[in-house]
C-alpha positions in Angstrom: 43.8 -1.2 -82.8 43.6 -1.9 -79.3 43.2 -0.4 -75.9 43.6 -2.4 -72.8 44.1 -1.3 -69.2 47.2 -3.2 -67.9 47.9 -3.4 -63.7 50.1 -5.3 -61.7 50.0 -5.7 -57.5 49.9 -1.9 -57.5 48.4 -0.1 -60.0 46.8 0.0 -63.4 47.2 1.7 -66.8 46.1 2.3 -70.2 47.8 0.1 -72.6 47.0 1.3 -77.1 48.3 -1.1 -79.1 48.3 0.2 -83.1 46.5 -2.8 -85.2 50.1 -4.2 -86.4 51.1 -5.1 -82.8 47.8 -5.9 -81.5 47.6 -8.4 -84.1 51.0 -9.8 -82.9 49.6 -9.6 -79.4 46.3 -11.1 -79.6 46.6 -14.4 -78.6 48.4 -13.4 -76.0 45.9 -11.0 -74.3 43.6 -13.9 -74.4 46.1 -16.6 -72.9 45.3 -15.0 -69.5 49.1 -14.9 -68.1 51.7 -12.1 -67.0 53.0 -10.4 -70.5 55.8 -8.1 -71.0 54.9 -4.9 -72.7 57.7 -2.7 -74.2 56.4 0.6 -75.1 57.0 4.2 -75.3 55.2 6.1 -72.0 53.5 9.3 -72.4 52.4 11.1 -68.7 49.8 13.7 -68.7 48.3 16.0 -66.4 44.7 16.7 -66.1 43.8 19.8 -66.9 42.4 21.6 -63.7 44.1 19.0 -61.5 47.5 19.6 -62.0 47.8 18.4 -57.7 46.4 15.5 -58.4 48.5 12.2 -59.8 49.5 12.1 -63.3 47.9 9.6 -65.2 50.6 7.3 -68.1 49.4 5.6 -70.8 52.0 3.3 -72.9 51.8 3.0 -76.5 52.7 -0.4 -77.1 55.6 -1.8 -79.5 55.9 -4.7 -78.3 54.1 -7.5 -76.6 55.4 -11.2 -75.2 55.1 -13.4 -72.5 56.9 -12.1 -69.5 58.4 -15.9 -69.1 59.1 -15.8 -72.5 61.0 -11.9 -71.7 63.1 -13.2 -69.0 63.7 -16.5 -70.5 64.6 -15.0 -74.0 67.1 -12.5 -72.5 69.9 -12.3 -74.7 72.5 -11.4 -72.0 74.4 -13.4 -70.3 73.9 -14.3 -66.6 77.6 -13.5 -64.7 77.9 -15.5 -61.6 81.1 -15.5 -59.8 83.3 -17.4 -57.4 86.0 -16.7 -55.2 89.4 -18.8 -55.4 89.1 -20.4 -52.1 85.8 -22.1 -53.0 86.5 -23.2 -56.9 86.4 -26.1 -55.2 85.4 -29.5 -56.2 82.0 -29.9 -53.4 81.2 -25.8 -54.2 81.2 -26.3 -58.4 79.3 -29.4 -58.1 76.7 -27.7 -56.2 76.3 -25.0 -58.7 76.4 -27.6 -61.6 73.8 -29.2 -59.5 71.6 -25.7 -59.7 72.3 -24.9 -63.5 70.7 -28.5 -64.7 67.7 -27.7 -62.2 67.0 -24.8 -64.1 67.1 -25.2 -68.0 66.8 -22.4 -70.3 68.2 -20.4 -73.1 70.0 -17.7 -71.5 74.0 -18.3 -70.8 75.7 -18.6 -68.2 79.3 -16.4 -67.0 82.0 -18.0 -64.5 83.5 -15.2 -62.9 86.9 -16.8 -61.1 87.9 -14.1 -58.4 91.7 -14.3 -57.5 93.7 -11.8 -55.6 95.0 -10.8 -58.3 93.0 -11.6 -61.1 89.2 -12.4 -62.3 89.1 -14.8 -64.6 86.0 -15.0 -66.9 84.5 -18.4 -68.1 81.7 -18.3 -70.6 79.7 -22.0 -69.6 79.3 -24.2 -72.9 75.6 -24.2 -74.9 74.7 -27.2 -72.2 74.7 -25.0 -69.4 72.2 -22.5 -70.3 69.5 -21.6 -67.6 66.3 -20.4 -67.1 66.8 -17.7 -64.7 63.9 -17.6 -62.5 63.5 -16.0 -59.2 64.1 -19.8 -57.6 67.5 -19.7 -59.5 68.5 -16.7 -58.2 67.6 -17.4 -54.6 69.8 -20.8 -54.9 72.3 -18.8 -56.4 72.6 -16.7 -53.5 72.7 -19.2 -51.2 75.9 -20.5 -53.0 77.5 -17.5 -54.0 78.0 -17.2 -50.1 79.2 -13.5 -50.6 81.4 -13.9 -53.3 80.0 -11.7 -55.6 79.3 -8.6 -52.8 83.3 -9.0 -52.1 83.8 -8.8 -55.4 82.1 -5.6 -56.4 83.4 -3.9 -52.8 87.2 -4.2 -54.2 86.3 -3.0 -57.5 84.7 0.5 -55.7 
């Protein structure tokens, strides 16, 4: 059995692990890197201070790397593009961003026609990593497509 305090930019917590997932978790804790922690959360009051912040503690079920978390995401990443640039120049550039960023996670081609969205699910080749580098490229070639896209569908 474990207990660990856990933080991030802002704030820090108590982390128990019971011994069967501390002894999953282990060599993680002492790899030193960012780790995903799925967990129930149980917030208290203090007694006396009920004014004051309330303190959470997570009881941990599960412990991984967080690159591991995102990479080993097991839904699909939807990325769509309007008719007018399922172009030759604008697919090309998005092929060009899909080999920069290898992974397991697949990849969705939404087609967005004016009458129609047509969905492509990219072959085992095409799978990324989707870091927060991919989606800033993504963005970037998206050019709005997706944002039009979910305003017609309001």
């Amino acid at each position: 059995m474990a207990f660990c305090t856990a933080e991030d930019l802002t704030t820090s917590g108590e982390v128990t692990m019971l011994p069967n997932t501390y002894a999953d978790a282990k060599e993680l804790i002492d790899a030193d890197r960012p780790l995903f922690i799925q967990g129930k959360i149980d917030i208290r009051e203090e007694p006396g201070h009920e004014d004051a912040p309330k303190s959470a503690k997570i009881l941990a079920d599960k412990v991984v790397f967080l690159a591991d978390a995102v990479q080993g995401s097991d839904k699909p990443v939807s990325l769509w593009v309007g008719e007018k640039h399922a172009e030759d120049d604008h697919l090309n550039a998005l092929k060009a961003i899909l080999q920069r960023y290898p992974g397991k996670t697949a990849v969705n081609l939404g087609v967005i026609t004016k009458d129609s969205v047509v969905n492509l699910k990219l072959g085992n080749n095409w799978h990324i990593f989707p870091s927060r580098e991919f989606w800033k490229d993504v963005e970037k070639w998206q050019n709005g497509d997706a944002l039009r896209h979910k305003a017609t569908q309001e």
